[in-house]
N, C-alpha and C positions, 0 to 999 in steps of 0.2 A: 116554571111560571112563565106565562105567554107575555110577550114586552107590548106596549101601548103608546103614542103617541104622549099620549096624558097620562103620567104617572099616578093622577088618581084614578083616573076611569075606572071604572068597575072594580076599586082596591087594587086593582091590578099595583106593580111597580113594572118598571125594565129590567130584564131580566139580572145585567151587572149591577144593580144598583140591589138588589135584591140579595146577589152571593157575594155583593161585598160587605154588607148588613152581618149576614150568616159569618166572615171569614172573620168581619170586625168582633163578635160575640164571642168566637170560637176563640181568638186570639187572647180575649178577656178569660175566657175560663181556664186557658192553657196557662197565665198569667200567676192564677193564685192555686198552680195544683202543687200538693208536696204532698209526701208521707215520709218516712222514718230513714232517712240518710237519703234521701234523693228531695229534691225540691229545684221547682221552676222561676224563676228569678224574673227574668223577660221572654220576650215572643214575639216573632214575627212570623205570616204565611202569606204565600199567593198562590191562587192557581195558574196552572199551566198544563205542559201536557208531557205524557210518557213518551219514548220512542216509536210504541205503535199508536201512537197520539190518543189515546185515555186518558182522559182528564187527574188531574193529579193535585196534591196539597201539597205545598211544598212547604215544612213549617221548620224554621231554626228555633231553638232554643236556648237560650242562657241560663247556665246552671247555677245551683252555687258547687263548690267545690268538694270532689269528693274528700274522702275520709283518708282514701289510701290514694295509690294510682289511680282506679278507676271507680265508677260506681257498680253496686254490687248487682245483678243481673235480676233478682226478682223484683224488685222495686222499680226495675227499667220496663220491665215487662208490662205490672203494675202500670207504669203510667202512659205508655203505649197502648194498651187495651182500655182506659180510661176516654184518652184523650179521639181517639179513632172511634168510640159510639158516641161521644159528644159531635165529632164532625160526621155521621149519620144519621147522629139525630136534628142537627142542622142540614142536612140536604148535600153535604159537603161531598166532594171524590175523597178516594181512598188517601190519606196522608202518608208522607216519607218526611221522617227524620231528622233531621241534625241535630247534635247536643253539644251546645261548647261549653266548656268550664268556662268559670270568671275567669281564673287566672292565666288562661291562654291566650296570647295576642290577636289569634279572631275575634275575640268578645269583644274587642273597638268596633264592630259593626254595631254597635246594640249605642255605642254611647251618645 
């Protein structure tokens, strides 16, 4: 989206002002995603950029807590593939990652 001087000119927005809309949406629907032993609690992303400077989503996650050790791999998958055509079909770069359980002491980022 082309940036403008006048955020409304031509509908136009600035371009940051535009993928922060998208990451702010994106954030919300990452928010309420669950299914059957996995589920999304909180969320946070920003962009940034890869090593070969590719733009990137960087999004953590607050979980609730598994069942066992860990959460079970197809439900992760499930929500990985979920949440990565929600951020394409907002306009979004490709996203990576992070899941922290509650009960892990990185979850105090979240609080």
């Amino acid at each position: 989206m082309a940036a403008t001087k006048n955020p409304t000119a031509n509908g136009f927005q600035p371009w940051e002002t535009a993928q922060d809309a998208a990451v702010a949406k994106f954030v919300e629907f990452a928010k309420g995603w669950s299914t059957t032993g996995l589920s999304v609690r909180e969320a946070k992303a920003r962009l940034d950029e890869n090593r070969d400077g590719e733009p990137v989503m960087r999004v953590q996650l607050l979980m609730a807590d598994p069942d066992g050790d860990t959460w079970d791999l197809d439900p992760v998958i499930e929500m990985k593939r979920a949440l990565r055509r929600k951020a394409t079909e907002l306009d979004l770069p490709f996203a990576s990652f992070t899941m922290i359980a509650e009960r892990e002491p990185s979850a105090k980022i979240f609080a």
